[in-house]
Wavefront OBJ file of the C-alpha trace (Angstrom):
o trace
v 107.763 102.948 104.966
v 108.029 106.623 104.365
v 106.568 108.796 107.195
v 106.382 112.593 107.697
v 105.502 111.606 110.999
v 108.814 109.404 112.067
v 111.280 112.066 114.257
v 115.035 111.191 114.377
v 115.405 107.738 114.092
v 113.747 104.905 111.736
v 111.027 103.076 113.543
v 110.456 99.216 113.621
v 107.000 98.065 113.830
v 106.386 94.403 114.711
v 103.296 92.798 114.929
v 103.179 88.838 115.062
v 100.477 89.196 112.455
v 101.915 91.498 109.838
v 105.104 91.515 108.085
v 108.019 93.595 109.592
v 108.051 97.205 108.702
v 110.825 99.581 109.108
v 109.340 103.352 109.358
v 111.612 106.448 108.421
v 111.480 109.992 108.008
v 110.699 111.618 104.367
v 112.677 114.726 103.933
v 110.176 117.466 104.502
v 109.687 120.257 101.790
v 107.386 122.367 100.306
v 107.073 119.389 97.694
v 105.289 117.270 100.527
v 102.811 119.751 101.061
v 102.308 121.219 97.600
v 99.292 120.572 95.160
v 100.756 117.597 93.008
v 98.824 118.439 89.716
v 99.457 122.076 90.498
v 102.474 122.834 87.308
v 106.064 124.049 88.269
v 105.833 128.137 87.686
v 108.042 127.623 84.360
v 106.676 124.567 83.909
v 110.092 122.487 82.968
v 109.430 119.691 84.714
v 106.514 119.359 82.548
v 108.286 120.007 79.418
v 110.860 117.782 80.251
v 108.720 114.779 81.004
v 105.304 115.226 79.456
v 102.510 116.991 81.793
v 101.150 113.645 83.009
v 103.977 112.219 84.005
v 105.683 115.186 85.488
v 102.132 115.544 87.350
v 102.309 111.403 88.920
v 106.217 112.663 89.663
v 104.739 115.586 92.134
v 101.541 113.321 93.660
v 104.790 110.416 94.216
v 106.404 113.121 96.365
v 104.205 112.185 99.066
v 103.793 108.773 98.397
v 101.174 106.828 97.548
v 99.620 103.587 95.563
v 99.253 103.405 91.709
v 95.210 104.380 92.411
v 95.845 106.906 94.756
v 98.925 108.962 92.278
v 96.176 108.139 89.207
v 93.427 109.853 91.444
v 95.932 112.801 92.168
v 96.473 113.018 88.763
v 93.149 112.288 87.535
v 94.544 109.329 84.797
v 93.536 105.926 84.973
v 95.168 103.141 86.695
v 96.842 101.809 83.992
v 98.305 105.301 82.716
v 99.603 105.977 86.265
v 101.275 102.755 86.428
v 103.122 103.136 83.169
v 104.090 106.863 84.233
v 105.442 105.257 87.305
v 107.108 102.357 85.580
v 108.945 105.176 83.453
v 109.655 107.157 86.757
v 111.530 104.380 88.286
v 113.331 103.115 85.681
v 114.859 106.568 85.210
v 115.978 106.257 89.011
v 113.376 109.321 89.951
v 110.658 107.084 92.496
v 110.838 103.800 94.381
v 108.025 101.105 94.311
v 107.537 98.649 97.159
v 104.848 96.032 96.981
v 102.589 95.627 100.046
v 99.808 92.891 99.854
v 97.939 93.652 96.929
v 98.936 97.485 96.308
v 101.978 99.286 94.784
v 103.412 102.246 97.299
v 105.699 104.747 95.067
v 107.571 107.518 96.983
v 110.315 109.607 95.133
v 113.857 108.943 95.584
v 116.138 111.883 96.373
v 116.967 112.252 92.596
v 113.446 112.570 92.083
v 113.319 115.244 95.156
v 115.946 117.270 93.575
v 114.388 117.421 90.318
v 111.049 118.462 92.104
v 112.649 121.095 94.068
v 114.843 122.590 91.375
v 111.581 123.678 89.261
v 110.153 125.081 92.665
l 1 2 3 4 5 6 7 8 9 10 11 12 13 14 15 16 17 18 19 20 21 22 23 24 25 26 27 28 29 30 31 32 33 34 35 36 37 38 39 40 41 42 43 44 45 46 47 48 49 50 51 52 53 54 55 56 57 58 59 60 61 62 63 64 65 66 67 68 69 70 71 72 73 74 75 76 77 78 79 80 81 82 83 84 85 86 87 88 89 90 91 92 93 94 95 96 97 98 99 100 101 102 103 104 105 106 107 108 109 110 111 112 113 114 115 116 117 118
C-alpha cells in the first residue's frame, strides 16, 4: 500500500486476520497535496487526455478507490473506472484489488507527466 506516512523503509503489516500488506512510501510532491480537479496552468495535461480523464489522473496521485477518484472528479462510477482502465493500460496508474474495492495510485510515469504540467 502507498503511504505518505511510511519513513525510510517499506512496512509489513501482519495481522492473523487480514491478508499481508506491505506499506511504502509515495514520493511526496506538490501533486499529493494539490486540488485534483484543479487544471494544470496551461492546461496540457488536459488537452492531451481529455479534461475528465486528465482530472481522475490528478485525484489517482494520491490514491484512492474507483468511488473515491469519481467523487474527486465528480463523474460517476462507471466513467471513473473506464478513465482508470485507460490510465493503466497506458502504463500512467496501478490498480490493486482489496476485498471488494479497486485502489489506483499513479505510477512514476504517471508522476512525471503530473509534474511536468506543474
Amino acid at each position: 500500500m502507498p503511504s505518505v506516512f511510511c519513513h525510510r523503509t517499506p512496512v509489513t503489516l501482519i495481522d492473523p486476520e487480514l491478508p499481508p500488506a506491505l506499506v511504502y512510501l509515495v514520493v511526496q510532491s506538490p501533486v499529493l497535496f494539490a486540488d485534483p480537479t484543479a487544471p494544470a496552468p496551461d492546461n496540457a495535461l488536459a488537452r492531451l487526455l481529455g479534461p475528465n480523464r486528465a482530472a481522475v489522473l490528478r485525484a489517482a496521485a494520491e490514491g484512492g478507490t474507483t468511488g473515491e477518484l469519481a467523487s474527486r472528479v465528480g463523474v460517476s462510477r462507471s466513467s471513473a473506472s473506464e478513465h482508470a482502465t485507460v490510465l493503466r493500460d497506458a502504463g500512467l496508474i496501478v490498480s490493486a484489488r482489496h476485498r471488494n474495492a479497486m485502489i489506483h495510485t499513479c505510477t512514476p510515469l504517471g508522476r512525471s507527466m503530473l509534474r511536468s504540467t506543474l
